[in-house]
N, C-alpha and C positions, 0 to 999 in steps of 0.2 A: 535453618534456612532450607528452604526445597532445593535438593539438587534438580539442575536442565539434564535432561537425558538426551542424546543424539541419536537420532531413528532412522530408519529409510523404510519404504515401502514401496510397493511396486502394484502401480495405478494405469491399468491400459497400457501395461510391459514396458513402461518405462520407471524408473526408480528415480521417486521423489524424496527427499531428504527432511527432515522437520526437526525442529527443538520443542520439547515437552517436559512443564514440567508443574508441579502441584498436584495436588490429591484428584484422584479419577471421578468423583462423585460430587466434586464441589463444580459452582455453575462455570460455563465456560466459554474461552474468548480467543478469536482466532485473529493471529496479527497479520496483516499481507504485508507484504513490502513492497517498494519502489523499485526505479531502474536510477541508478545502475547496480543496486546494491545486492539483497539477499537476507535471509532472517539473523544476519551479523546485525543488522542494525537495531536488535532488537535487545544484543547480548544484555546492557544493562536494564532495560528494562522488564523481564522477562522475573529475574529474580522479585524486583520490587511490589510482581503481580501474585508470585508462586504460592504465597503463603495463603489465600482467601480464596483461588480463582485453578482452574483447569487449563493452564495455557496452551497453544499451538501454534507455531510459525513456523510454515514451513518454506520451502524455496522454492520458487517457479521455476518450469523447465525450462531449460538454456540458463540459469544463472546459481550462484553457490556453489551447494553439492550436490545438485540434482543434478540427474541426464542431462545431456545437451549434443542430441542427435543436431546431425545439422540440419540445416534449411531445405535441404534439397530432399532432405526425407522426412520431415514432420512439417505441419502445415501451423508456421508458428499466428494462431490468432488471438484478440482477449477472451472471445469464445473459446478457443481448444485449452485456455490456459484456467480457464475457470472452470472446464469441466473436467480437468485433471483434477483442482482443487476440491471441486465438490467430491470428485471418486472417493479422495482422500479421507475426508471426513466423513464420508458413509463408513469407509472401512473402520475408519475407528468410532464408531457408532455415535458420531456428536446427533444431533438431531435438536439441539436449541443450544445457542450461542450468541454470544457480541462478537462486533467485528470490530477490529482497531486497521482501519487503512489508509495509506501513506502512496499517493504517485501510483504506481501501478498497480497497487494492492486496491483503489478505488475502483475502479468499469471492473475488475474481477469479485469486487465484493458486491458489488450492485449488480452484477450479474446472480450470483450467490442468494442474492436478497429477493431479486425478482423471480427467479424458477421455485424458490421455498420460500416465501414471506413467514410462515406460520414457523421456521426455523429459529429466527431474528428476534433475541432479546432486548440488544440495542447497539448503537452506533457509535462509535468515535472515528472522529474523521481526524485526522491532524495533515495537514494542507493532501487530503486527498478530495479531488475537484468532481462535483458533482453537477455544477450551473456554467454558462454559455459564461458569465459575472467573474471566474474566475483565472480566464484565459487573461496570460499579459501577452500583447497583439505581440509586441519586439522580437519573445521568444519565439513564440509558435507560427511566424510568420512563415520560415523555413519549411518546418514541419506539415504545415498542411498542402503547400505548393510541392513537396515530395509525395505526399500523399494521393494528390490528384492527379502529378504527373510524375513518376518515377524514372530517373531516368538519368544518364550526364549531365544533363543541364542542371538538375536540382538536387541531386544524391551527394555532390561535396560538403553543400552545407550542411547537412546533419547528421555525415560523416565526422564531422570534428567534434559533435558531441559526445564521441569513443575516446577522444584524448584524454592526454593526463588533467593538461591545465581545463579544461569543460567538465571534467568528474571535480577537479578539486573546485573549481566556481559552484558547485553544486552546492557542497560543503558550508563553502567558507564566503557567500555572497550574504549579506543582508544581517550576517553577526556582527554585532557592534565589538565584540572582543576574538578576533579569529584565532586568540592562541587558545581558548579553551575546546578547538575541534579537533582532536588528535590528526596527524599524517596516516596513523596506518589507516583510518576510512577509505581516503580517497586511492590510495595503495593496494589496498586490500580488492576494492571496484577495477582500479584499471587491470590487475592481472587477470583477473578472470575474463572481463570482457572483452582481454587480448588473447586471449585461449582462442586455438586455430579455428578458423571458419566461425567466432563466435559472434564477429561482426554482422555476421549477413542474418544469423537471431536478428540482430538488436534491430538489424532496418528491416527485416518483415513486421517488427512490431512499429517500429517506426512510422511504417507504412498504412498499416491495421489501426493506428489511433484514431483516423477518423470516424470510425464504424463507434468509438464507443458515443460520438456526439448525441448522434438520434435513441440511445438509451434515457436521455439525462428528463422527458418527461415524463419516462416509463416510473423511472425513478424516485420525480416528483410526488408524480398521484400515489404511489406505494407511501410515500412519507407522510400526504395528508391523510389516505386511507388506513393506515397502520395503525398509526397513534405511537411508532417506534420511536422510544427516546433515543435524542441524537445529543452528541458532543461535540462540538467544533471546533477546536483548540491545534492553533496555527501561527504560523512565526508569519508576522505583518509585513516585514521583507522580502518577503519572497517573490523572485523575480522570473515565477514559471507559473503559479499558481497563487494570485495576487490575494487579499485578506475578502474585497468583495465576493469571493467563491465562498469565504468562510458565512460572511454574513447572510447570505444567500440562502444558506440551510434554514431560515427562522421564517422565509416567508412560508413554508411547507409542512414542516416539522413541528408540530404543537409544544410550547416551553423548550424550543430547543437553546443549547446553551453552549453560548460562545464567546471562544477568549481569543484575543490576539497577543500574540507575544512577541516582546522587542527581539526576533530571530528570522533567521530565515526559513528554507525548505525541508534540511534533516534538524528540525531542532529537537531531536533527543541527544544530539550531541553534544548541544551548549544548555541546552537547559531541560536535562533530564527528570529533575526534581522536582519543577514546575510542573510538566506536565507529566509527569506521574500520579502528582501530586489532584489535581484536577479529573484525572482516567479514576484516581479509586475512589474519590468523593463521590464523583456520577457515578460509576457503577456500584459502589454501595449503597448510595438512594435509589437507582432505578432498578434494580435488581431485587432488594430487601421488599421494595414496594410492592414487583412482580410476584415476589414469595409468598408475599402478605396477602395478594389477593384472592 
């Protein structure tokens, strides 16, 4: 088995942290992660990739083991956070890669996608939202009313999505069997993003979600113009980024291929082997194919 190696580097003097692991010269795949989490979420999948694949997951600033200047001196956006990412990966010379994105690892991967298309070998999205199709109005109703108007009146409510019990709904919503999600996830999420001043990160990005909306046709046309094979492999439960986002990849994406799975939002945690299991089928066909051509 490829050992994960734990790296840090340091990208516009801030020191970003990443997991790396499998052979330097095999093709290669870059995981983003979500909020609340960090490239923990990737711990078991990461192996499953090592042996065929060049992996990289690294941590966004403000979460994990990366920096986390505060707010009041870094200008936390999905833009600054994407061109940290990108710095990244110049440094270590990727220059053609798959993405695998999750929650907030999507507006940074599609970021990613749109400044170098000619990067982008292919995509897996696993409930990372790219269509207006996969907003669930309930959740995000909060969010975008903080978004327009910052402030007392509307900063409470998406303040409680820093708590225990809103990290662990995260988790353990839309699993039909909750004991198979370990406690330390949601454990492991709340301490960090109770790391002092780490709240005020989370609400400028909080605040910055809306900016990625007006990407999302940039995004489009890149996917019918591309021709980039896409994956959509998504827990049908999810009650933040609902399965119509997943299916939504097919109107754009030519042969794109989508699974819904009986999970929720992190479903690597309940159903890792499914969809691992689906990430190396696609990327050894679209990949092999790429080689082939």
């Amino acid at each position: 088995m490829s050992p994960v190696r734990h790296r840090t580097a340091v990208v516009d003097g801030h020191e970003i942290f990443y997991r790396e692991a499998g052979p330097a010269d095999a093709p290669a795949i870059v995981l983003l992660h979500g909020f609340p989490t960090s490239s923990f979420m990737f711990r078991e999948l990461i192996p499953l990739l090592a042996g065929d694949y060049h992996v990289i997951a690294p941590d966004h600033l403000g979460f994990g083991h990366s920096a986390a200047p505060p707010a009041a001196e870094f200008t936390y956006t999905f833009d600054a956070l994407a061109g940290l990412t990108s710095g990244l990966l110049d440094q270590l010379g990727l220059d053609r890669y798959a993405l695998y994105v999750q929650d907030y690892g999507a507006p940074i991967g599609w970021r990613l996608a749109l400044a170098h298309p000619e990067r982008i070998s292919a995509i897996a999205t696993q409930n990372g939202n790219g269509y207006e199709d996969g907003f669930v109005e309930s959740f995000w109703t909060d969010v975008w009313a903080y978004g327009a108007n910052p402030g007392p009146g509307t900063e409470p409510a998406v303040r409680t999505a820093l708590d225990l019990d809103a990290i662990r709904w995260q988790y353990v919503h839309g699993v039909p069997d909750p004991s198979l999600v370990s406690p330390d996830t949601w454990e492991h999420d709340f301490a960090l993003v109770s790391r002092e001043s780490n709240d005020e990160i989370q609400l400028a990005l909080f605040r910055d979600y809306r900016n990625n909306r007006p990407l999302y046709p940039l995004l489009h046309e890149f996917l019918r113009t591309s021709g980039v094979p896409v994956l959509a492999v998504w827990g049908r439960n999810d009650e933040i980024f609902g399965p119509d986002g997943a299916r939504a990849f097919a109107r754009d994406a030519a042969d794109a291929e989508v699974h819904l799975v009986d999970g929720g939002h992190f479903l690597l945690e309940s159903h890792l082997d499914v969809v691992a299991g689906y990430l190396r089928g696609f990327l050894g066909r679209v990949l092999d194919r790429a080689a082939g051509s």
